[in-house]
C-alpha positions as CSV (number, residue, x, y, z in Angstrom):
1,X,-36.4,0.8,-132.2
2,X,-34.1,2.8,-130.1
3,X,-35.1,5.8,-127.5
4,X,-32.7,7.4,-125.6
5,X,-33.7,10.0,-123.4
6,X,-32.0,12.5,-121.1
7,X,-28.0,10.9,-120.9
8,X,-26.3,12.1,-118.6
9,X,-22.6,10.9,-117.9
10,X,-19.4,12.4,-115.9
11,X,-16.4,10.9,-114.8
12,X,-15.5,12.4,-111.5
13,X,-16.0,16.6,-112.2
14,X,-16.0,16.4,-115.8
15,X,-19.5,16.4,-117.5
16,X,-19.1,14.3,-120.6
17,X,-22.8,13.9,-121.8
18,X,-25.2,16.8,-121.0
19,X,-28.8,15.0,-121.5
20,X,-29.0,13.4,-124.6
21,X,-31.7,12.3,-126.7
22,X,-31.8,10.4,-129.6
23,X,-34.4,8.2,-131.6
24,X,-33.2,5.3,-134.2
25,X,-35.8,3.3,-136.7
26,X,-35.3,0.0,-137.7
27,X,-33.6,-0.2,-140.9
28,X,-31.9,3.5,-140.4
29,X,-28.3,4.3,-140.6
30,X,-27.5,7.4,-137.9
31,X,-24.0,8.2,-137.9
32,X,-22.6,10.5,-134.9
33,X,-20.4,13.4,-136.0
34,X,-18.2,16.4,-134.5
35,X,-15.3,17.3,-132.8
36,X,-12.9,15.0,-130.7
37,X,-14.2,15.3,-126.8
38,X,-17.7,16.0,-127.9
39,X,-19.0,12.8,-126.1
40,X,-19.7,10.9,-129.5
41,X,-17.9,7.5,-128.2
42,X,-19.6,8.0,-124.6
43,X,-22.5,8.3,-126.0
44,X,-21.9,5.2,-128.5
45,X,-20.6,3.3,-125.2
46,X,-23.9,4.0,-123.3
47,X,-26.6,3.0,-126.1
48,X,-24.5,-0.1,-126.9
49,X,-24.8,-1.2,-123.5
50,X,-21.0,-1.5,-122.2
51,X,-21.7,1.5,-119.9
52,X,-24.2,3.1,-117.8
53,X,-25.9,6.3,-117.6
54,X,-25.4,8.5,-114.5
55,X,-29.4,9.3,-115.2
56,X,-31.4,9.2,-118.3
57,X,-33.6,6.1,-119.5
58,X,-32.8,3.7,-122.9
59,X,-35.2,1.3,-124.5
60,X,-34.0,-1.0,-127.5
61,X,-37.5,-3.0,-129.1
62,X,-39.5,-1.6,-125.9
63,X,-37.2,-3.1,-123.7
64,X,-35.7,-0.9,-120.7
65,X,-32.3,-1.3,-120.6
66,X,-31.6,0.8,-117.3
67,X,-34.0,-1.7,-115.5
68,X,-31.8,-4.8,-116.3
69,X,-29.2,-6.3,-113.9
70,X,-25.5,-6.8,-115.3
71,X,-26.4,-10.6,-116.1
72,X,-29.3,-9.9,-118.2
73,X,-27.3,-6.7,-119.2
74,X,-24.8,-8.7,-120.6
75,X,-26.9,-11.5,-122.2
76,X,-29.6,-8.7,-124.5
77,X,-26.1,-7.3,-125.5
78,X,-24.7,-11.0,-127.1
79,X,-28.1,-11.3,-128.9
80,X,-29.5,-8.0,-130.0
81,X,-26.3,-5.8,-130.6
82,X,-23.4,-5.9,-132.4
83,X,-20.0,-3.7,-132.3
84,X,-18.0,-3.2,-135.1
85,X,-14.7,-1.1,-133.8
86,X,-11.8,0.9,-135.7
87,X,-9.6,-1.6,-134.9
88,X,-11.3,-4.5,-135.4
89,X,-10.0,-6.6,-132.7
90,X,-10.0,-10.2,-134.0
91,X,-7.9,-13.2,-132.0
92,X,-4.7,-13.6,-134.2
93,X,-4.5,-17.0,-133.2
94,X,-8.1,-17.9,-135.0
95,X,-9.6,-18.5,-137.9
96,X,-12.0,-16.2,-139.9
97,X,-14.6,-18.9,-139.3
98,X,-13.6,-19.1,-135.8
99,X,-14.0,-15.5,-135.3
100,X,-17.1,-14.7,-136.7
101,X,-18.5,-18.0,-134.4
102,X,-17.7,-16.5,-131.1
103,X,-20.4,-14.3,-130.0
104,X,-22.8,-17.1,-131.0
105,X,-20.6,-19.7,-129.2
106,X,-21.7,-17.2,-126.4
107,X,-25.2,-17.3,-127.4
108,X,-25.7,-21.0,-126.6
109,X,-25.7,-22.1,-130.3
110,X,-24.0,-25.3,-131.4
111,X,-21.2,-25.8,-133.4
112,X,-22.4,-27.1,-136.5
113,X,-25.0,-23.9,-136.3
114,X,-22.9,-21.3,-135.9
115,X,-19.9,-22.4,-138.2
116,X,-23.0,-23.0,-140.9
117,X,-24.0,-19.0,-140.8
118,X,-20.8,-18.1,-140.0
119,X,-20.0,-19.4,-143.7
120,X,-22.7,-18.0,-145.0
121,X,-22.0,-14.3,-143.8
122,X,-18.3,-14.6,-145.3
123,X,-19.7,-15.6,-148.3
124,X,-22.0,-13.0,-148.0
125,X,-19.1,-10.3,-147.4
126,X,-17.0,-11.8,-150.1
127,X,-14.7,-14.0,-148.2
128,X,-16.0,-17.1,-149.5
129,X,-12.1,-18.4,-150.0
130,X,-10.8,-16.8,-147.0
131,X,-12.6,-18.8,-144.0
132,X,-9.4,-20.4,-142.5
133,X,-7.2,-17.9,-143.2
134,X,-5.6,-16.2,-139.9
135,X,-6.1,-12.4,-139.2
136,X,-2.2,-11.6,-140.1
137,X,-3.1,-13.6,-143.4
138,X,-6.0,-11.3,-144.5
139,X,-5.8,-7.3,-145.9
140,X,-7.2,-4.6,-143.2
141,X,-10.7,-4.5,-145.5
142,X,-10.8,-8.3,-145.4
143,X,-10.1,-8.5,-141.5
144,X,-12.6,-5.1,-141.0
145,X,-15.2,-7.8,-143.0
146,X,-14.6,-10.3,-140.6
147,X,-15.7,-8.0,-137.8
148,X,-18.5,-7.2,-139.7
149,X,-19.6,-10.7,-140.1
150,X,-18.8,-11.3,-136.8
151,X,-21.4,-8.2,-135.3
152,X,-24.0,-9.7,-137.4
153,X,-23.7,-13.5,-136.3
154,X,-26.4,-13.2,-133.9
155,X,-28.9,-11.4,-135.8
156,X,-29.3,-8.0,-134.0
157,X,-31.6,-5.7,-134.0
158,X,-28.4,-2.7,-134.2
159,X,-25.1,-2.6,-135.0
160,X,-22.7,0.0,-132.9
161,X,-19.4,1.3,-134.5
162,X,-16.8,3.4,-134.0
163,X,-15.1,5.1,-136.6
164,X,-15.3,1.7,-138.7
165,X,-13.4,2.8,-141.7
166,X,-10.6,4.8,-139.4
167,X,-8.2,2.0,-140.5
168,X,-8.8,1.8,-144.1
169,X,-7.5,3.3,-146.9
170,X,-10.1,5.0,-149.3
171,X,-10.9,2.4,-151.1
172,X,-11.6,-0.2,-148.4
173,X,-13.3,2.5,-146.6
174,X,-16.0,3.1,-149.6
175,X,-16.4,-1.2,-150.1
176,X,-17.2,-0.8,-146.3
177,X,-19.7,2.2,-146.6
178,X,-21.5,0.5,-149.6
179,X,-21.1,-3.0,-147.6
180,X,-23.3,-1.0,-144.8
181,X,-25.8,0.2,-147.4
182,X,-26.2,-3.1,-148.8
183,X,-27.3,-4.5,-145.5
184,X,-29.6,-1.8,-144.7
185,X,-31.3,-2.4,-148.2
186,X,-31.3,-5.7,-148.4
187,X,-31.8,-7.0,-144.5
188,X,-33.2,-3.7,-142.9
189,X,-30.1,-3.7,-141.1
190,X,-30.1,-0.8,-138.1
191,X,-27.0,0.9,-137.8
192,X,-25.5,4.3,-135.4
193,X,-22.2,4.6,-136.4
194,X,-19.5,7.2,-134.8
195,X,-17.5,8.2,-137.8
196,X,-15.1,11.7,-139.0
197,X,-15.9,10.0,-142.4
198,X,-17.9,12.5,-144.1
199,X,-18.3,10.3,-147.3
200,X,-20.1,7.9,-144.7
201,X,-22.1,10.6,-142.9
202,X,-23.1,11.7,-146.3
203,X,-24.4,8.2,-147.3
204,X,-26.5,7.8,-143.9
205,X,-30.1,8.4,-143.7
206,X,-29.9,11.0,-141.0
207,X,-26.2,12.5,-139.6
208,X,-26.3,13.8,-135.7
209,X,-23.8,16.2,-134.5
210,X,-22.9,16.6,-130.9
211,X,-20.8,19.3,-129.4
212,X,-20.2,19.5,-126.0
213,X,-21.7,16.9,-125.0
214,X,-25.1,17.8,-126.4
215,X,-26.8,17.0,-129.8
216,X,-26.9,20.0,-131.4
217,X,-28.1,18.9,-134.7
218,X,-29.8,16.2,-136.9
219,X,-31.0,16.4,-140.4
């Protein structure tokens, strides 16, 4: 589903990514480990779509990426990916419902459409009773299940995160983790997550570890 091949990325003199590549299946979960200022979140930035490669080719679903201009850039990113950050970045002045609508307000989709599935993922995600409840009125698992619901409005093909359970205490982290699982199982959900989590790099199918800007391994 995913090919990335040769990377390359610096910002001014400093090489950050070293030439990269990575494969991803549908229905995997890769997570990204190693140390702070390996290039992990580069990396994640680059096959997510919100940057470019200085050289190196990407293809999600046999689509190349580095062919597209910044419109249709912009537009495969609103309808095959989804992001799912530490901090999960919801607008305090919205709803839960009006949240998880957004990115398929973007999409083109009606109201009544996207307020109907975005119901149905909180419901999904256990936040049947929660949809008009503001962010400062939910827990940080409940908010981080927002975001979640909110990367998968669209229905795409792979969901980016980085470090999604940084925020969350250990119990809210694991809910997460298994939440991730259950998606994969259940919706052959793709995932490449960027975590220091090694309960989560332990429940992925495959963990990658980058130092230096290179993968160095994956098992």
């Amino acid at each position: 589903m995913l090919k990335a091949k040769s990377i390359h990325k610096s910002y001014g003199q400093l090489q950050i990514l070293k030439g990269v590549d990575l494969e991803v299946q549908k229905g995997e979960i890769v997570t990204i480990v190693g140390a702070s200022g390996a290039g992990k979140s580069s990396l994640l930035n680059i096959l997510g779509t919100l940057d470019r490669p200085d050289s190196g080719t990407l293809t999600i679903n046999d689509i190349e990426l580095n062919k597209l201009n910044n419109k249709q850039l912009s537009d495969f990113r609103n309808r095959q990916i989804g992001f799912i950050f530490q901090f999960h970045h919801l607008l305090v002045e919205f709803s839960a419902l009006e949240n998880v609508c957004i990115p398929a307000f973007i999409a083109g989709k009606s109201k009544s459409d996207a307020e109907k599935k975005a119901a149905e993922l909180l419901d999904l995600l256990g936040l049947k009773d929660r949809l008009h409840h503001k962010p400062n009125q939910l827990s940080g698992g409940e908010q981080q299940r927002v975001a979640v619901a909110r990367a998968l409005i669209n229905n795409p093909a792979l969901i980016f995160a980085d470090e999604p359970s940084g925020n969350l205490d250990s119990v809210n982290a694991l809910e997460l983790h298994e939440l991730f699982i259950k998606l994969k199982n259940d919706f052959s959900q793709t995932f490449v997550i960027v975590t220091h989590n090694e309960d989560l790099a332990n429940l992925s199918d495959r963990t990658v570890t980058m130092k230096d800007g290179l993968i160095v391994n994956a098992h």
